[in-house]
C-alpha positions in Angstrom: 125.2 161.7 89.6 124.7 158.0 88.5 122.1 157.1 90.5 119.9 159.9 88.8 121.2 159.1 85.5 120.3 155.3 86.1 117.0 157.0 87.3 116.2 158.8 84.7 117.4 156.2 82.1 115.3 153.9 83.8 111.9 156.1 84.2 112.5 157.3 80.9 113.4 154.2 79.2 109.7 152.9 80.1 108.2 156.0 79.4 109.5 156.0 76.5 108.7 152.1 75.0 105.2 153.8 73.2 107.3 156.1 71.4 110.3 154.1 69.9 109.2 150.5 70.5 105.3 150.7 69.6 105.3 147.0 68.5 107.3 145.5 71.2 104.7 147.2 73.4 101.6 145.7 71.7 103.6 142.1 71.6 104.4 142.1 75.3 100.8 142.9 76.1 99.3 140.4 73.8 101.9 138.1 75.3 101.0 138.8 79.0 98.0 140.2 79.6 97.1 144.4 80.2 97.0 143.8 83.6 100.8 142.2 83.7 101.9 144.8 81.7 101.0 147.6 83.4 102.3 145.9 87.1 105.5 145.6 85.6 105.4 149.0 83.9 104.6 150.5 86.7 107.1 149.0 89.1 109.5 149.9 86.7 108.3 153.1 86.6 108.4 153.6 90.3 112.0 152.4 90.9 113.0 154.6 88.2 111.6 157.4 89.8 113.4 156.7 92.9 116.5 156.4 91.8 116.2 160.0 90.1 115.0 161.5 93.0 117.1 160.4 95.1 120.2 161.0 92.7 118.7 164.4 92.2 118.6 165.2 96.0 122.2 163.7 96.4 123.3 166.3 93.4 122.3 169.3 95.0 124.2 168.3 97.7 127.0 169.5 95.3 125.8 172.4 93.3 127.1 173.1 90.0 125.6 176.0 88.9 125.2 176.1 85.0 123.5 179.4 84.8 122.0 181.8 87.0 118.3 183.1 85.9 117.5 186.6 86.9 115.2 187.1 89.6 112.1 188.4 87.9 111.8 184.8 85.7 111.2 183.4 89.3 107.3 185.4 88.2 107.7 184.0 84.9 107.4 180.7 86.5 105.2 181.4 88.9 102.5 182.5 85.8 103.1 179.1 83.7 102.9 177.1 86.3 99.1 178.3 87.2 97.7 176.2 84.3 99.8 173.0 85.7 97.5 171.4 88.1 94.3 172.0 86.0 95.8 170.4 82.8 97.0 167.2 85.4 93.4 167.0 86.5 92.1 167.3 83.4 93.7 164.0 82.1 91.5 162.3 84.3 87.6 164.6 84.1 86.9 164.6 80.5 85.8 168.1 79.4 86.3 170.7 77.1 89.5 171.4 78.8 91.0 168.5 77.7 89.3 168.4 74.3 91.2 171.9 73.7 94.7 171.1 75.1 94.5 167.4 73.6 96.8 165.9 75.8 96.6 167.7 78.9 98.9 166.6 80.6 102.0 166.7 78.7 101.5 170.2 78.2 101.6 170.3 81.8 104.5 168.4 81.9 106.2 171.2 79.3 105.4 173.7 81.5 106.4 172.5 84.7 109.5 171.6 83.3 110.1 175.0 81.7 108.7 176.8 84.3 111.6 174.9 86.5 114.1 175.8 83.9 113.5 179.8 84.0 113.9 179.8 87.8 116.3 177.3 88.5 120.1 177.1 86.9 122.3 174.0 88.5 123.3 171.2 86.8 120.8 168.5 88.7 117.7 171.1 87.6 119.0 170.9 84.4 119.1 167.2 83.9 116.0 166.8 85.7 113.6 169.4 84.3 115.6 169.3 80.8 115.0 165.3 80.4 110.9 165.8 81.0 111.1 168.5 78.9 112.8 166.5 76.2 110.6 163.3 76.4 107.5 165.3 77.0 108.4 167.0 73.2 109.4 163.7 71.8 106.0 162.0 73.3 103.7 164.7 71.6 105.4 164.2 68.5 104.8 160.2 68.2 101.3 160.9 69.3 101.0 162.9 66.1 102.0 159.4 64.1 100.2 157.0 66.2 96.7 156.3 65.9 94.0 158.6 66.9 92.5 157.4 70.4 88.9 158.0 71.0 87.9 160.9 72.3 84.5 162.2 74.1 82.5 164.2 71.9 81.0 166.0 74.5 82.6 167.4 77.7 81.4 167.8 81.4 81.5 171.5 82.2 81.4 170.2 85.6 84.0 168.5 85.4 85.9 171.6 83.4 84.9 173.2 87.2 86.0 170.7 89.2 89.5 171.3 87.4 89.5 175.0 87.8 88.5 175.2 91.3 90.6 172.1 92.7 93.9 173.3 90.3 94.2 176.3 91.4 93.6 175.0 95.3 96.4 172.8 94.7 98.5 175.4 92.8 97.8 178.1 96.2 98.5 174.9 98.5 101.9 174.1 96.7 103.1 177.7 96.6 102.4 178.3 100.0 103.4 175.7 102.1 103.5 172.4 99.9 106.5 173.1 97.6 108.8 173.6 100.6 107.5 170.9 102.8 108.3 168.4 99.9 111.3 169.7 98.4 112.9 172.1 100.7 112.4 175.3 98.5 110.2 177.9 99.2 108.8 179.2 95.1 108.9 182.8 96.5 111.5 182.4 99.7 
């Protein structure tokens, strides 16, 4: 369990430098550059998310169930996670989709992480789903008090399409065959 709660702490902690520590951000960017700031952020980042993946995989090694979620929220899940891929891909082809969800992808990040909630009920889904959940919450919030960003007036419907189309191929491609390649667990096994 330490190594995912080093993980998390670690992923989280940098994650989470825009939302408590706004100026220290803007300092250390002034200080070194964007393009130091983001290597470092993102190699941060990346060990962080390591370590909680490979804590996570080490705590199911030793289930500890917390609560066990009826079988028909398995569905549940199944139906929030249909938006999930779109709302990723969104982030990146500016169009009315993300204009309407404003930032797309943490409300795919609540979703997922809910979504993961309803079906699953050990400790290391818990920690792991709960923790996005919480920092995705927390994230939205600051947003609200930070400065407005610029945002496209107009939107791409081709690129709404593209979202659509290649989401939901990549939503089909996890449920059948993806999700349990990657993680061991078939969605509807």
């Amino acid at each position: 369990m330490t190594t995912m709660i080093l993980g998390l702490l670690l992923f989280f902690g940098v994650h989470s430098i825009s939302i408590f520590a706004p100026a220290y951000r803007e300092g250390h960017i002034a200080k070194w550059g964007a393009g130091k700031w983001k290597l470092a952020y993102s190699v941060l980042s990346l060990a962080g998310f390591v370590l909680l993946m490979q804590g996570y995989s080490l705590l199911r090694l030793e289930p500890h169930i917390l609560y066990v979620p009826p079988a028909g929220l398995r569905h549940l899940a199944a139906l929030l996670m249909l938006p999930v891929f779109p709302l990723l891909l969104a982030t990146y082809l500016p169009g009315r989709i993300k204009r309407a969800a404003k930032h797309p992808m943490l409300v795919a990040v609540k979703l997922w992480a809910v979504a993961h909630l309803l079906a699953n009920g050990m400790l290391a889904d818990v920690l792991l789903f709960g923790s996005f959940l919480v920092w995705a919450v927390a994230d939205r919030i600051s947003l609200k008090r930070r400065p407005a960003a610029a945002v496209a007036a107009t939107g791409s419907t081709r690129n709404d399409i593209l979202v659509v189309v290649i989401g939901l191929g990549l939503y089909s491609a996890f449920v059948m065959a993806l999700h349990e390649r990657l993680f061991g667990v078939a969605p509807f096994g």
